[in-house]
Every structure is written in structure tokens, then in C-alpha cells.
N, C-alpha and C positions, 0 to 999 in steps of 0.2 A: 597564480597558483597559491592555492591555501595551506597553510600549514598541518602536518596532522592530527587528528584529532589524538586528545589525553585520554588515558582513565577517565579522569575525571570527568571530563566531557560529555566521553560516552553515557557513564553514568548517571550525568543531570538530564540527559537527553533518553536514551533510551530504558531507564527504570529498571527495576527488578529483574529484568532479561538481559543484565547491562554484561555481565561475562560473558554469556555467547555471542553477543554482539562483537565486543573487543577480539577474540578470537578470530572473528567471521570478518571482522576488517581491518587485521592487523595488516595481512599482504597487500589492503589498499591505499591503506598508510604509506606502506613503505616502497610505493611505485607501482606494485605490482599488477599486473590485468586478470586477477584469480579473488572467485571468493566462494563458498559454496552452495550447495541446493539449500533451498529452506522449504523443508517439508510444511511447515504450518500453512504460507504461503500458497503452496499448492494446491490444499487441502479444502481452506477456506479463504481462496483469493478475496473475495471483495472482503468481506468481513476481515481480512487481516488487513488489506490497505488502509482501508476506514480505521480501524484499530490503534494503526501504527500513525495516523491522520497525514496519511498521503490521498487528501481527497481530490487531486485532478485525473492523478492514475485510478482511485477507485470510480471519481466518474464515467470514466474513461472503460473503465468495465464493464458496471452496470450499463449504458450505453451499449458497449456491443452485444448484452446479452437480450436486450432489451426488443434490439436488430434481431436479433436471432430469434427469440419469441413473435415476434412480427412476421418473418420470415416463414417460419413455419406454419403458422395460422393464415397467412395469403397463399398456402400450399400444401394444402391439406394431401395432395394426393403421393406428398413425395414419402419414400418409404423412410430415410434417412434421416433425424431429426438435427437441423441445422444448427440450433441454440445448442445442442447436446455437444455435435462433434467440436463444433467451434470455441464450446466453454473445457472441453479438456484441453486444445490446442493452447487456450489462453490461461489456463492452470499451468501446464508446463513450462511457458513463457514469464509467468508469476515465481513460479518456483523457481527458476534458473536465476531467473534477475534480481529478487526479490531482495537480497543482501547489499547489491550494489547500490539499486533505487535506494533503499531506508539509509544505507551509507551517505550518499549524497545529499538525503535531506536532511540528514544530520548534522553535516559539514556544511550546508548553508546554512541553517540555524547556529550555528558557532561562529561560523565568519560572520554573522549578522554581529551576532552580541559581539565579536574581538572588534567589530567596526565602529560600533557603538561607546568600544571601551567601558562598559555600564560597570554597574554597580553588582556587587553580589546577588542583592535582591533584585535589582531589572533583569539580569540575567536567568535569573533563576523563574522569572517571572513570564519571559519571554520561550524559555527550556519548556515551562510545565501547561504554555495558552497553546503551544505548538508543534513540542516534540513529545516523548511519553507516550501514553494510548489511551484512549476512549473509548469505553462499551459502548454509551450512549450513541457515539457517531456511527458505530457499526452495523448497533440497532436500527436506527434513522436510517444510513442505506438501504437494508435488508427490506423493512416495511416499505418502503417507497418502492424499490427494486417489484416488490409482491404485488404492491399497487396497485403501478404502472402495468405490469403484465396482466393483473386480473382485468384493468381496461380495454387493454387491448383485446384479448383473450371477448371480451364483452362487444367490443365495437366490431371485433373483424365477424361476429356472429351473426 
């Protein structure tokens, strides 16, 4: 079990959003199975995973939306749009969890660097290639994400 994370921590890892973050993971700090909705999260799931550079869970998204664009265009006659229902399901699912997941990858990238015992600047080095946020990576989903669906959208035609 990892120790929990500091101020500080938070801070080098999560940036400019670093108070609601602390707030939002204080009760997981301290044992507890509570933490709250994250409206951004919800809002703009992949663009926030991508952001926050939690890219297995953002591929893991786009992926299912990807299904779901697929899905809909090998079935043209259903009235229901599958990508549609199934991308609020996974908004929701985003939103709820949204605090815990970025928790977590935050307290791995910390256990990383306390494992490493580095330096202020490895540390800080290793906080800013993989905690923090990324427009650019977000960007990069979204385009790909439009991509992929304009191809398919193209091939299933």
C-alpha cells in the first residue's frame, strides 16, 4: 500500500487544477471509498481522459465509440442510435469514476518517483512527460476518433 499523496504532490502532478483535485482526493487518502462526480469528465469524456493523459482509459473509449459508429452504420434500420445511447452510458461511468481513476494515476506516478528516490528535477521531470495535461493529446484523440469514424462511415457505404 502506497503512502498518501502530499499537497505537494498533487500539485506537481495535477497543475493548475491542483486544489480541486486535493479536495476531491482527500477521503482517498485517508482510507476512504468516497470521492465525487466530475462534471468535466462527463461532459468531455475522452477529451478529458486524453487531457488528463490517462491514454489506455481514453483508448478504451474512443474504442467503444468507434463500436458504436460501426454498429450503427451495419444497421441502418435500427431507430435507436447505438454510439448515442451507449456514449451517455459511458459519460456517466466517466463522470462517477473520473476522480478515483486520475487518483490513481497520480499515486502511481508518485510511487514511481518515491521508488526511484530521484532527484527534484527527475522527479519533476517524470510529474510533467506524464501527469499534468495535454491539449495536444486530446486534439490527437478527437482527430483520429473523427477519422476513424469518417472511414468507417465511408467503407460501410
Amino acid at each position: 500500500m502506497s503512502l498518501p499523496l502530499t499537497k505537494e504532490e498533487v500539485t506537481a502532478v495535477a497543475g493548475r487544477n491542483a486544489d480541486y483535485y486535493w479536495t476531491r482526493w482527500t477521503p482517498l487518502n485517508q482510507g476512504q471509498n468516497w470521492t465525487s462526480f466530475n462534471w468535466a469528465a462527463f461532459f468531455l469524456t475522452g477529451l478529458w481522459l486524453a487531457y488528463r493523459k490517462m491514454y489506455k482509459l481514453a483508448l478504451i473509449f474512443y474504442v467503444i465509440l468507434i463500436l458504436g459508429v460501426l454498429a450503427d452504420h451495419l444497421n441502418p434500420d435500427r431507430k435507436e442510435s447505438f454510439g448515442s445511447t451507449f456514449g451517455w452510458i459511458i459519460a456517466l461511468i466517466c463522470g462517477a469514476g473520473a476522480n478515483r481513476w486520475y487518483w490513481s494515476h497520480a499515486t502511481e506516478l508518485v510511487d514511481e518517483a518515491r521508488a526511484q528516490n530521484s532527484s527534484d528535477v527527475q522527479t519533476n521531470d517524470l510529474f510533467s512527460r506524464n501527469g499534468g495535461t495535454s491539449v495536444l493529446s486530446a486534439v490527437i484523440f478527437l482527430v483520429m476518433f473523427f477519422a476513424l469514424s469518417f472511414a468507417i462511415v465511408s467503407w460501410v457505404r
